[in-house]
C-alpha positions as CSV (number, residue, x, y, z in Angstrom):
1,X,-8.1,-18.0,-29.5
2,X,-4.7,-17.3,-31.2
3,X,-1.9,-16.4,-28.8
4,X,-2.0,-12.5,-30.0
5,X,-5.7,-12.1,-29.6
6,X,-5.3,-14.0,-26.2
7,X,-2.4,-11.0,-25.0
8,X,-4.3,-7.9,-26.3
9,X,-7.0,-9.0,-24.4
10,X,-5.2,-9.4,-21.3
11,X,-3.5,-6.1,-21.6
12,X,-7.5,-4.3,-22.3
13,X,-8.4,-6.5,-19.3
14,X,-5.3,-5.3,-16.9
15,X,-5.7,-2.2,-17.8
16,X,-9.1,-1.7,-17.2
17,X,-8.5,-3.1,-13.8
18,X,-5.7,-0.7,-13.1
19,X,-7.9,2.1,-14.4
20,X,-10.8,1.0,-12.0
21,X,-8.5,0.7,-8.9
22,X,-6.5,4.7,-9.8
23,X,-10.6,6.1,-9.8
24,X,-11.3,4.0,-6.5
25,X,-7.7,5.3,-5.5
26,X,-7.9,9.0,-6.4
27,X,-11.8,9.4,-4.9
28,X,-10.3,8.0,-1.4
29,X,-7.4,10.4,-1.3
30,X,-9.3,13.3,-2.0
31,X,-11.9,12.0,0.3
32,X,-9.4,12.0,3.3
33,X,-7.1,14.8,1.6
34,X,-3.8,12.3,1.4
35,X,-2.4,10.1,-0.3
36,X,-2.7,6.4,-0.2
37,X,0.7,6.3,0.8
38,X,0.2,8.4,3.6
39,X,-3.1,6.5,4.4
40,X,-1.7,2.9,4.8
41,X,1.0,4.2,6.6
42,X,-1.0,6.2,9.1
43,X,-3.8,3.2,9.8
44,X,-0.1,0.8,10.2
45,X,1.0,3.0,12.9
46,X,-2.2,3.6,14.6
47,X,-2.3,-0.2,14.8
48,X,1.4,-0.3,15.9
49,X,1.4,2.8,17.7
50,X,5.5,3.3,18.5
51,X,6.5,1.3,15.3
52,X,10.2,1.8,14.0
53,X,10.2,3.2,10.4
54,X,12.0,0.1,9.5
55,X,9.1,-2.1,11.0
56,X,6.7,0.1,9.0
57,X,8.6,-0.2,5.7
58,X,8.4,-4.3,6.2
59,X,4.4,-3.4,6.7
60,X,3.7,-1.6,3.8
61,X,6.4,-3.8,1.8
62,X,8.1,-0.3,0.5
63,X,12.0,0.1,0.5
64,X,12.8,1.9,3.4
65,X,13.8,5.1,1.5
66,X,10.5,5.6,0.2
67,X,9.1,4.8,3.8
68,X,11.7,7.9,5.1
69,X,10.9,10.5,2.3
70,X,6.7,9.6,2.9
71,X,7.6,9.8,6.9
72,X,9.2,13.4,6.5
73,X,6.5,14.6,4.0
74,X,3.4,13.0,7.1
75,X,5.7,15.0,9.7
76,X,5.7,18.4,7.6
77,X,1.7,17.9,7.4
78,X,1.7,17.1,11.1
79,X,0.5,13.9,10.8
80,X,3.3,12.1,12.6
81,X,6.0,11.8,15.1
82,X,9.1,10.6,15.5
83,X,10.3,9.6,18.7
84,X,14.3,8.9,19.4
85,X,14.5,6.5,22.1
86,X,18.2,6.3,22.6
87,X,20.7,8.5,23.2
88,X,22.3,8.2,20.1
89,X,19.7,9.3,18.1
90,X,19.1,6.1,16.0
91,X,16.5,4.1,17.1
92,X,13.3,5.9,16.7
93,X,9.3,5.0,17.2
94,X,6.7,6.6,15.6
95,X,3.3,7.8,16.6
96,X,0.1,9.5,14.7
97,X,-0.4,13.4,15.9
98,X,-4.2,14.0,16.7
99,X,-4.5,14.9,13.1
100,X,-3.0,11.5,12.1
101,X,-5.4,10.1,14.0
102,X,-8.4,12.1,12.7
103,X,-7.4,11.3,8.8
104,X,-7.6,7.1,9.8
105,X,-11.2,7.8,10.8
106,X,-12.1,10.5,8.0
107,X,-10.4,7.9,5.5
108,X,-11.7,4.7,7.2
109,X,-10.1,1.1,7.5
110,X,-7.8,-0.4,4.6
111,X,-9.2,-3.2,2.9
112,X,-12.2,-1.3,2.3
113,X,-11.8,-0.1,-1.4
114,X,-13.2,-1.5,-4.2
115,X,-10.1,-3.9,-4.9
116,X,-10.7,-5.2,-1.6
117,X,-14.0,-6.0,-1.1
118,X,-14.1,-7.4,-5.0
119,X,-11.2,-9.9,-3.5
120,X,-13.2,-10.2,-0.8
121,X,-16.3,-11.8,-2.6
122,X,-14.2,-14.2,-4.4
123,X,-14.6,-17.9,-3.7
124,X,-10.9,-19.7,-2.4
125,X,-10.7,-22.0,-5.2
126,X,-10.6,-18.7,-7.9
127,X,-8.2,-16.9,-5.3
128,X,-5.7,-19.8,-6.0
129,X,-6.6,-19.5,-9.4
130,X,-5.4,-15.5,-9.7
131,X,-2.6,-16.1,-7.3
132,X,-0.8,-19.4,-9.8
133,X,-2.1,-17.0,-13.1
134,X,-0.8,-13.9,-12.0
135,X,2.7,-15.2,-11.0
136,X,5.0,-15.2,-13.8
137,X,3.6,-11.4,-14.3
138,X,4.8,-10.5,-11.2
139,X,7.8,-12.3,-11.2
140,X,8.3,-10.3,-14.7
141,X,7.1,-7.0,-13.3
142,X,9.6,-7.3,-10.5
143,X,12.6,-7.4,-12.9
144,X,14.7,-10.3,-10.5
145,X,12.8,-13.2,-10.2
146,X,12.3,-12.6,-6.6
147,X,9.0,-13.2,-5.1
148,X,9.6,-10.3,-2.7
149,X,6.0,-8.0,-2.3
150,X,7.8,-5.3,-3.1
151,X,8.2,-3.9,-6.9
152,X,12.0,-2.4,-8.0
């Protein structure tokens, strides 16, 4: 297969992926009425219950900003708390309301969406496979040639 025919069908191919993941994505959020952002977070601090925002950024792999603006968005819904534990007001641990913890059970566990349990069924050997094929994307998509988790 020539080169060009090889990439359009790798684009059609990603994309339909990505498409197939939004729908699972979007039917989950509306589901649980939040946003996956605000679900993965929620089920890391119910696992972690007093978790520093910084400690839940590293869990999620998200810049700490975005883990701060999504943390004040969950607290205006009243689906989290922050906790100072100093007197100087910057060390802080957070904790899911009652209504934090009712959206982890009305949204169940992560890992259990359509991506996941696909990944799930795969044999090692074709995990290794995805993970040496999908590397120079990633390292493209990332911009620096880190192999950080997290996307600029």
């Amino acid at each position: 297969m020539p080169a060009r025919d090889a990439r359009a069908e790798l684009l059609a191919e990603l994309h339909s992926l990505v498409d197939i993941v939004r729908r699972d994505l979007r039917l989950r959020e509306r589901s649980a009425g939040a946003s996956m952002p605000a679900l993965r977070a929620a089920a890391a601090i119910a696992a972690s219950p007093g978790i520093s925002p910084s400690a839940l950024a590293d869990e999620l792999h998200l810049d700490r900003s975005t883990v701060s603006n999504l943390l004040r968005d969950m607290q205006a819904q009243g689906l989290v708390q922050r906790k100072r534990l100093t007197e100087d007001r910057r060390h802080v641990s957070l904790d899911l309301t009652a209504r934090g913890h009712s959206l982890t059970l009305t949204a169940g566990r992560p890992g259990t969406g359509a991506l996941s349990r696909a990944v799930r069924n795969l044999d090692a050997r074709d995990i290794v496979k995805l993970l040496q094929s999908l590397e120079p994307l990633l390292l493209a998509l990332r911009g620096d040639g880190s192999r950080s988790r997290r996307l600029r």
